[in-house]
DOMI-135495 format. One record per atom (N, C-alpha, C): x, y, z; residue in three letters; residue number from 1. Coordinates in steps of 0.02 Angstrom, whole numbers. Layout:
BEGIN
[[X; Y; Z]; ALA; NUM] ...
END
This chain:
BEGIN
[[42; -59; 0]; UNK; 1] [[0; 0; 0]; UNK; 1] [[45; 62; 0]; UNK; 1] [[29; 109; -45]; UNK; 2] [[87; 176; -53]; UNK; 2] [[47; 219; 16]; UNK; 2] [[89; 254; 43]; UNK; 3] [[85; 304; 94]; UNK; 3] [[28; 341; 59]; UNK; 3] [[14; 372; 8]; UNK; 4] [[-62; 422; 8]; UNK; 4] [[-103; 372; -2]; UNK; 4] [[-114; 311; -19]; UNK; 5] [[-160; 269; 11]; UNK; 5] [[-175; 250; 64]; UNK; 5] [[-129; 241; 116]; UNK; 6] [[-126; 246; 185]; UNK; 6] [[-160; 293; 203]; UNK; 6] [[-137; 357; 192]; UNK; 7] [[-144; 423; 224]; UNK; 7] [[-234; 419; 209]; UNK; 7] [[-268; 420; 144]; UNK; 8] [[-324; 415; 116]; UNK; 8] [[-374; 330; 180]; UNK; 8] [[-349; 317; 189]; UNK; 9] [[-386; 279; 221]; UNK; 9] [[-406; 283; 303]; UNK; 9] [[-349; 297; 322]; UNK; 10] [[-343; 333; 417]; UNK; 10] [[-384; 405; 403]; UNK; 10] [[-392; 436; 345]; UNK; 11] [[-441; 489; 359]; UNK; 11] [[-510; 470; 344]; UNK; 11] [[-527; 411; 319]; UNK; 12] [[-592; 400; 295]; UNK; 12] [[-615; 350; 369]; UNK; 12] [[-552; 320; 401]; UNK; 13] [[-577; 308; 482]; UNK; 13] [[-597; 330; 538]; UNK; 13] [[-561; 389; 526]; UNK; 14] [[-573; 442; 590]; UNK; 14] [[-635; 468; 577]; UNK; 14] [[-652; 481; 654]; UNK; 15] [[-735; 501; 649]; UNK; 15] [[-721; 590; 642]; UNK; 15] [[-787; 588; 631]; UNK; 16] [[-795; 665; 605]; UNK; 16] [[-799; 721; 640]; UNK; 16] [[-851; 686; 705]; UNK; 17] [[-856; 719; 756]; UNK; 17] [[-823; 687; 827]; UNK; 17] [[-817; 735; 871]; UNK; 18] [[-749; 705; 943]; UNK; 18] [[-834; 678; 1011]; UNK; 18] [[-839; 651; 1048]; UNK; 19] [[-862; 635; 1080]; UNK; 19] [[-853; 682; 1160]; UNK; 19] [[-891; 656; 1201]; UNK; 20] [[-905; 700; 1265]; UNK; 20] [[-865; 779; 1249]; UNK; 20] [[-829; 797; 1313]; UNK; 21] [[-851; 878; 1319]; UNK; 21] [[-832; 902; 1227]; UNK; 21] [[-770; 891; 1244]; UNK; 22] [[-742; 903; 1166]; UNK; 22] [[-797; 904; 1066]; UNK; 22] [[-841; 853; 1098]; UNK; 23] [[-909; 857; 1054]; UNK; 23] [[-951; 908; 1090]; UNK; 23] [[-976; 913; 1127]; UNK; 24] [[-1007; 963; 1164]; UNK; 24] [[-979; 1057; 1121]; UNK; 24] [[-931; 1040; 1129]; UNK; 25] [[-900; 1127; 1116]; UNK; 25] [[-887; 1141; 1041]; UNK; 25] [[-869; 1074; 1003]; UNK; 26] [[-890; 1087; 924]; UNK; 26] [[-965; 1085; 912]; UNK; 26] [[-1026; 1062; 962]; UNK; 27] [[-1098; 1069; 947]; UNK; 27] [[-1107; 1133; 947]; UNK; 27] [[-1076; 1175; 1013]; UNK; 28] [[-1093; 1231; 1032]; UNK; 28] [[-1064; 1290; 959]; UNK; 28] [[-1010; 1248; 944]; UNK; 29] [[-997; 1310; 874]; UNK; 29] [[-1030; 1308; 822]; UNK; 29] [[-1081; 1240; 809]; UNK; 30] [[-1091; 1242; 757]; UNK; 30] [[-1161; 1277; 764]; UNK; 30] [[-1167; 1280; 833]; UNK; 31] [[-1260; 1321; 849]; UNK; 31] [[-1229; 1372; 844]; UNK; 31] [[-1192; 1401; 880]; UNK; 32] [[-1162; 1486; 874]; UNK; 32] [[-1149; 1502; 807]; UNK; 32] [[-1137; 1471; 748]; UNK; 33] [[-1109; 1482; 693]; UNK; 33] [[-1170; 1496; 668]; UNK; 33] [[-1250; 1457; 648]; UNK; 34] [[-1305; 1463; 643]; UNK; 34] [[-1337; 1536; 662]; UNK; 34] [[-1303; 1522; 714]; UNK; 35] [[-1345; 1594; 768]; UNK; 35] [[-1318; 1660; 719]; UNK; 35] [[-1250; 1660; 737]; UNK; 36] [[-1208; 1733; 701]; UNK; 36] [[-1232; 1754; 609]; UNK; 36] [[-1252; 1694; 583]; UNK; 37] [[-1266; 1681; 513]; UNK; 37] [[-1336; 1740; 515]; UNK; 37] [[-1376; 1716; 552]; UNK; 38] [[-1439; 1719; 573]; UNK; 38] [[-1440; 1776; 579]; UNK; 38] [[-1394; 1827; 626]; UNK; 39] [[-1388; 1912; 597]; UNK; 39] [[-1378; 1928; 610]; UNK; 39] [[-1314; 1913; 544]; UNK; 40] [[-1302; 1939; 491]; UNK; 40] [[-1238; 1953; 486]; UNK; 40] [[-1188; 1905; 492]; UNK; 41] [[-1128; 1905; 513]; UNK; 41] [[-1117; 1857; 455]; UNK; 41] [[-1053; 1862; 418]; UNK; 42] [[-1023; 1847; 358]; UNK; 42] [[-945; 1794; 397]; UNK; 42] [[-966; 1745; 403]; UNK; 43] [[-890; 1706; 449]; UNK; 43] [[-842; 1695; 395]; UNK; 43] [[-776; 1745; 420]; UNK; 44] [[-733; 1736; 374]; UNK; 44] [[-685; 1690; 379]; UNK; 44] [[-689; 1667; 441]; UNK; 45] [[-644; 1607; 455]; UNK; 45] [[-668; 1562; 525]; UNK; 45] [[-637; 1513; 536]; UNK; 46] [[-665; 1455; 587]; UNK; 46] [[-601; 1439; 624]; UNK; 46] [[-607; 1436; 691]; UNK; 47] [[-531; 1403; 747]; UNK; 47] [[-480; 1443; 703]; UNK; 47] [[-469; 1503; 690]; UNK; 48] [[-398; 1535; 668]; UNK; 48] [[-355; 1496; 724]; UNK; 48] [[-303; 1459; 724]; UNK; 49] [[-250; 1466; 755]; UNK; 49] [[-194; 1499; 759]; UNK; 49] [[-149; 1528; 814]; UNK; 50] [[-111; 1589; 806]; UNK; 50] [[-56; 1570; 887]; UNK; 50] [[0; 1586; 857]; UNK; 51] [[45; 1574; 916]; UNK; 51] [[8; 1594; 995]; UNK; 51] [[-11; 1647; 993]; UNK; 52] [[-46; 1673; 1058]; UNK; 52] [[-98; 1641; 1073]; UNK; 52] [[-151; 1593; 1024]; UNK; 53] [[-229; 1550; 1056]; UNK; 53] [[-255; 1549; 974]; UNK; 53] [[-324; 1531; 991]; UNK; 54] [[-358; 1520; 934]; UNK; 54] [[-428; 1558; 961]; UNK; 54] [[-451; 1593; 876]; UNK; 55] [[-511; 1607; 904]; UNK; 55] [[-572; 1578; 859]; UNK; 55] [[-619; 1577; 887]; UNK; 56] [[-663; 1515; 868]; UNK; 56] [[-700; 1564; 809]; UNK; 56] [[-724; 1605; 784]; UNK; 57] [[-725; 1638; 720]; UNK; 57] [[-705; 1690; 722]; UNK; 57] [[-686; 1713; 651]; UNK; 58] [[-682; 1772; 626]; UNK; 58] [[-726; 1792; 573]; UNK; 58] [[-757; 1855; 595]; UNK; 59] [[-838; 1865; 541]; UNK; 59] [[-834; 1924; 543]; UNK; 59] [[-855; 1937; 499]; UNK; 60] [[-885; 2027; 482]; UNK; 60] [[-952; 2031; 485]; UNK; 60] [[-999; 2102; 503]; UNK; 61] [[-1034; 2111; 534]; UNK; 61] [[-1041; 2205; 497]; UNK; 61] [[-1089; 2200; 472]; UNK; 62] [[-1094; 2286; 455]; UNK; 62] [[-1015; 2345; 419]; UNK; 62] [[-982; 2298; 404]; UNK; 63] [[-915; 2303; 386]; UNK; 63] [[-859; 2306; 458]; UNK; 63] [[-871; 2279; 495]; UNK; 64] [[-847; 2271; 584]; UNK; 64] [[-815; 2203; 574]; UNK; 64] [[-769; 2217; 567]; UNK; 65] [[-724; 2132; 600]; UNK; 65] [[-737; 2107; 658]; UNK; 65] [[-747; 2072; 655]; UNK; 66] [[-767; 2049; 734]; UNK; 66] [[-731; 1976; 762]; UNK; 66] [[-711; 1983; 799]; UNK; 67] [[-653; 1923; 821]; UNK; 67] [[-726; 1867; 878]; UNK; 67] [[-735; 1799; 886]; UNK; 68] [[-780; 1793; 915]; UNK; 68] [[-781; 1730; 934]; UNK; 68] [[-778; 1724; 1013]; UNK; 69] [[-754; 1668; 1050]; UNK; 69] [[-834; 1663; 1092]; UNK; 69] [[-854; 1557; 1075]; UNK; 70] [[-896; 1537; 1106]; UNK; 70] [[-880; 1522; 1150]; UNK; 70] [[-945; 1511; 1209]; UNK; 71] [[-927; 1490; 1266]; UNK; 71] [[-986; 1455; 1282]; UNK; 71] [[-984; 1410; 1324]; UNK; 72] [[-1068; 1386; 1338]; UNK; 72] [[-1044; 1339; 1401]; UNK; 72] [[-1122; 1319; 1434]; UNK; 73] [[-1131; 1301; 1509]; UNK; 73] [[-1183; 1260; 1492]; UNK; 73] [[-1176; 1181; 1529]; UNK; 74] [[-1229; 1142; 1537]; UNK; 74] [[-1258; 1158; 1605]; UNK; 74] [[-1307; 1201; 1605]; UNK; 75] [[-1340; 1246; 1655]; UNK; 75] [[-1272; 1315; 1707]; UNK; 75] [[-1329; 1339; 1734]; UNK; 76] [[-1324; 1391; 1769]; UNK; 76] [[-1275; 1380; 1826]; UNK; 76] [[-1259; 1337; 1850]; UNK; 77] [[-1220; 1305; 1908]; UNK; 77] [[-1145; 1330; 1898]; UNK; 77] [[-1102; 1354; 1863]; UNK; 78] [[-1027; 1375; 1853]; UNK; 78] [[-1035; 1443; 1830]; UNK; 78] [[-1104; 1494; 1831]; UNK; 79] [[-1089; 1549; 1816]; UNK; 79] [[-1115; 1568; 1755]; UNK; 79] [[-1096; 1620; 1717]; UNK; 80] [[-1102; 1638; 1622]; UNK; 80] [[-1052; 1593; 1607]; UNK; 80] [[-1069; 1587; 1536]; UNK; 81] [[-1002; 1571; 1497]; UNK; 81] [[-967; 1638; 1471]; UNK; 81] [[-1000; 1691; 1471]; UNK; 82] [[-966; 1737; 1455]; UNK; 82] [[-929; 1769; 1512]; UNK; 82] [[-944; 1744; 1583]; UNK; 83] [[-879; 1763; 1613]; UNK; 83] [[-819; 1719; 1617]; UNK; 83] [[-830; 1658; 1581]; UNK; 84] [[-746; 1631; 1575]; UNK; 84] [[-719; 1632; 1518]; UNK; 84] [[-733; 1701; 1499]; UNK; 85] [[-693; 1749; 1452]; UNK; 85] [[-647; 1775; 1502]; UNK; 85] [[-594; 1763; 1529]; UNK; 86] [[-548; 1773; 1601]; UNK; 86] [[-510; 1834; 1555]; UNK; 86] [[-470; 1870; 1599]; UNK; 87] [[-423; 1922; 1594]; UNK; 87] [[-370; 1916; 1524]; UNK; 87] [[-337; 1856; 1551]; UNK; 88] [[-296; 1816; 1503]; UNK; 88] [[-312; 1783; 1457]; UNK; 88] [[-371; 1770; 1435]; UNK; 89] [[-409; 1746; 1375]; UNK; 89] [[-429; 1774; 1326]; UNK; 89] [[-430; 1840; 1371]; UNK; 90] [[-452; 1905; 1320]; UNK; 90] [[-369; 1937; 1284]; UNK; 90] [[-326; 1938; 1346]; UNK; 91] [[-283; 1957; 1312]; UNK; 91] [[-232; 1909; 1257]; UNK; 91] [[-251; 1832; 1273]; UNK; 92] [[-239; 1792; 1191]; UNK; 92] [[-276; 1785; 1132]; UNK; 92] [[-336; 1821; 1150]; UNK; 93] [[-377; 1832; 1110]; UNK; 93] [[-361; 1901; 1048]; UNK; 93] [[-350; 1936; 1092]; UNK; 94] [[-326; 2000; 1056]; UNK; 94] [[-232; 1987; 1038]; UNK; 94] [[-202; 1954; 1053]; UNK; 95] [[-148; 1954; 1017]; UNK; 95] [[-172; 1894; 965]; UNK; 95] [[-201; 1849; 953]; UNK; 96] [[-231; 1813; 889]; UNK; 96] [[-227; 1846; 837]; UNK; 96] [[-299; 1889; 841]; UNK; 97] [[-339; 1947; 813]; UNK; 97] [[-275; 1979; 782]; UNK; 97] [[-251; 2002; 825]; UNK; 98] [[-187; 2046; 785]; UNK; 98] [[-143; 2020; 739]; UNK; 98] [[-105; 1936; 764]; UNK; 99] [[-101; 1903; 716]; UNK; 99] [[-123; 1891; 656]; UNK; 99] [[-197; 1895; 667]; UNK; 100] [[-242; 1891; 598]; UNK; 100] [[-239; 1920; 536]; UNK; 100] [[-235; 1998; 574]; UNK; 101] [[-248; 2068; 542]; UNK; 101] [[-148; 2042; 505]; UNK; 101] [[-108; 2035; 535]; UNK; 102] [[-58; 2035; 509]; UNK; 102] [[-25; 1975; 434]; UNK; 102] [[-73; 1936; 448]; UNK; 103] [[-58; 1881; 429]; UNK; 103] [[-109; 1894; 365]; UNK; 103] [[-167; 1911; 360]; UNK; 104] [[-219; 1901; 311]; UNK; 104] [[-207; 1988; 280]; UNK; 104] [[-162; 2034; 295]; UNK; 105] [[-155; 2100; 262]; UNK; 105] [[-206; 2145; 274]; UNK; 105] [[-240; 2127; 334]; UNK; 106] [[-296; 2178; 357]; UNK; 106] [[-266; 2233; 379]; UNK; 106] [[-294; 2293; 388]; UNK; 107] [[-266; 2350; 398]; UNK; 107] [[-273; 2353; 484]; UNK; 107] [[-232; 2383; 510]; UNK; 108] [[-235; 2407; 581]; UNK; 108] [[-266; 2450; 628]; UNK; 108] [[-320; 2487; 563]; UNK; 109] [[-364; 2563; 549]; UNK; 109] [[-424; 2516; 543]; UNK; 109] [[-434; 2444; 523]; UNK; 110] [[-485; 2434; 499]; UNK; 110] [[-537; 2427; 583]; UNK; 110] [[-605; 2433; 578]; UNK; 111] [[-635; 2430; 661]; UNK; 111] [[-646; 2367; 657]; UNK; 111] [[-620; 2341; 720]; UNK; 112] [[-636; 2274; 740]; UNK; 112] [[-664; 2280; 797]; UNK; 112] [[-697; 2243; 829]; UNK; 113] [[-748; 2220; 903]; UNK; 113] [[-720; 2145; 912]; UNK; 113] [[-735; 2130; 985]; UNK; 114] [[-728; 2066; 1012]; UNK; 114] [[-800; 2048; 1033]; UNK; 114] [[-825; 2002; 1022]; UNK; 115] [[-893; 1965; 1023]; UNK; 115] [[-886; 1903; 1069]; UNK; 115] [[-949; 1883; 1090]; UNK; 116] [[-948; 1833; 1144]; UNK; 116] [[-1013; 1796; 1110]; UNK; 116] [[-1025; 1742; 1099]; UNK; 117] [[-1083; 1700; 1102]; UNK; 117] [[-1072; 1648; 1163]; UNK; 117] [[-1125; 1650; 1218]; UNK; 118] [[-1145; 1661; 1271]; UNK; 118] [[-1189; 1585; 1254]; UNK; 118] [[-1202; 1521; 1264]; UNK; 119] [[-1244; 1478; 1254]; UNK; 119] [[-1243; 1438; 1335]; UNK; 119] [[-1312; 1427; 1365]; UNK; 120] [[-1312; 1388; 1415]; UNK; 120] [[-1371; 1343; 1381]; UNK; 120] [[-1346; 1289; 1409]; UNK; 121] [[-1415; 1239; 1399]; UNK; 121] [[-1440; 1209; 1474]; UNK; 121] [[-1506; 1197; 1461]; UNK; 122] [[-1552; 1190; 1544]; UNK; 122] [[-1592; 1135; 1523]; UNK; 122] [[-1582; 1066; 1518]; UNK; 123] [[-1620; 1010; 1509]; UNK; 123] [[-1631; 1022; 1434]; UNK; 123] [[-1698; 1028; 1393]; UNK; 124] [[-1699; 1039; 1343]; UNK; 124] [[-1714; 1104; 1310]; UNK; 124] [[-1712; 1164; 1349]; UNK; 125] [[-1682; 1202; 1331]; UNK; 125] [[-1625; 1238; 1305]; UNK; 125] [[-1604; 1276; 1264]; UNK; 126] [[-1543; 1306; 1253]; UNK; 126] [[-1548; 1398; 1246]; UNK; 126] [[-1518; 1425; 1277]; UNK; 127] [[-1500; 1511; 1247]; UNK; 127] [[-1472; 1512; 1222]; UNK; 127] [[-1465; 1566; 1184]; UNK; 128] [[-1414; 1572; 1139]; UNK; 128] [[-1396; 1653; 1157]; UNK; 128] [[-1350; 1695; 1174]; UNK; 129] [[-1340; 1770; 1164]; UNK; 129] [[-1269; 1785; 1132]; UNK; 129] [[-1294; 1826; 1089]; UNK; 130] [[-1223; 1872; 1075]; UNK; 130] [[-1218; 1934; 1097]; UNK; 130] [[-1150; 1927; 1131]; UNK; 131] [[-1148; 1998; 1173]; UNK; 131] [[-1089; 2030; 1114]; UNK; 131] [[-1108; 2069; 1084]; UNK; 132] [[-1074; 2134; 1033]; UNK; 132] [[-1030; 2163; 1085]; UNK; 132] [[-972; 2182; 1058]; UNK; 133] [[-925; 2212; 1086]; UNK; 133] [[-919; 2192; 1164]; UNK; 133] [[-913; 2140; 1168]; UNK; 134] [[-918; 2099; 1240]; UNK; 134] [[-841; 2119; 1277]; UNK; 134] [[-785; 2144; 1254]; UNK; 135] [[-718; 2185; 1282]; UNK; 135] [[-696; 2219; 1247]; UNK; 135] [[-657; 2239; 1255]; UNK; 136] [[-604; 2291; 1231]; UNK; 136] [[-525; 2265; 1225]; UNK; 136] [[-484; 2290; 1208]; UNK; 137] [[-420; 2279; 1218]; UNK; 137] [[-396; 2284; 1288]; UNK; 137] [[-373; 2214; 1306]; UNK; 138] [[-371; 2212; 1375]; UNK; 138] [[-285; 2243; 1407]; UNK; 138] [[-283; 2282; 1449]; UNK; 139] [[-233; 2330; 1486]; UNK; 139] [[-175; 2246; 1476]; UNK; 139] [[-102; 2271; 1467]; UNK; 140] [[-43; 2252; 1453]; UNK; 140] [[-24; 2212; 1523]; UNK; 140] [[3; 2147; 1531]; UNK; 141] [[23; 2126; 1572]; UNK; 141] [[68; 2159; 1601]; UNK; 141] [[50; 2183; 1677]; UNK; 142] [[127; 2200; 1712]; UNK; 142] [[198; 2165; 1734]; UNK; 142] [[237; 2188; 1697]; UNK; 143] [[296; 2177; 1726]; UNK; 143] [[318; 2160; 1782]; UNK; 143] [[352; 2100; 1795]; UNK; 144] [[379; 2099; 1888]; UNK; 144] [[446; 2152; 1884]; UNK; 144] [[438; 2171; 1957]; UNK; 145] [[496; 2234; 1977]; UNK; 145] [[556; 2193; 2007]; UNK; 145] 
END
């Protein structure tokens, strides 16, 4: 068997989708992805990866770049998901983003926002929120003295 026959067959084995939490959080993107579609957001990209993190889309929005990390909760019991958007999440978030802009020849002038899709599910319920401009550029790690 030649190696791209190999290669062609271990990909036609592997499953498509990942199981427990890890399936859970590609469900949650693919509802958030639905949701953002829904209005009116143009996804220009999916899991960018970037030395600093990955962000789970990149979409435009009214001509607004918008950088935009899901989060979701099987119920109310651990809080929002949009508060474990932590300090430091935000700030690998925004060095990504910047990566992005650098990497894809976006301008540095161009307006970008950071977005949050917010999903809890409650038995058979689900929410869905997008919080628009959910941070800002988060203040510079301090230096130790």
């Amino acid at each position: 068997m030649t190696p791209l026959a190999l290669l062609r067959l271990l990909r036609l084995a592997r499953p498509r989708d990942y199981r427990g939490l890890r399936g859970r959080g590609q469900a949650w993107e693919r509802l958030a992805a639905r949701c953002l579609e829904a209005e009116g957001y143009k996804i220009l990209a999916r899991n960018f990866r970037a030395r600093a993190g990955e962000i789970d889309f990149v979409a435009e929005e009214s001509g607004v770049l918008c950088f935009v990390e899901v989060k979701g909760r099987s119920g109310p019991g651990f809080g929002s998901p949009a508060e474990a958007v932590t300090l430091e999440k935000r700030r690998r978030i925004f060095r990504a983003a910047a990566e992005y802009l650098h990497r894809c020849g976006g301008s540095v002038r161009r307006r970008c926002r950071f977005d949050v899709v917010s999903i809890v599910e409650e038995g058979a319920r689900t929410d869905v929120v997008v919080l628009r401009g959910a941070f800002e550029e988060p203040p510079p790690r301090r230096r130790p003295r």
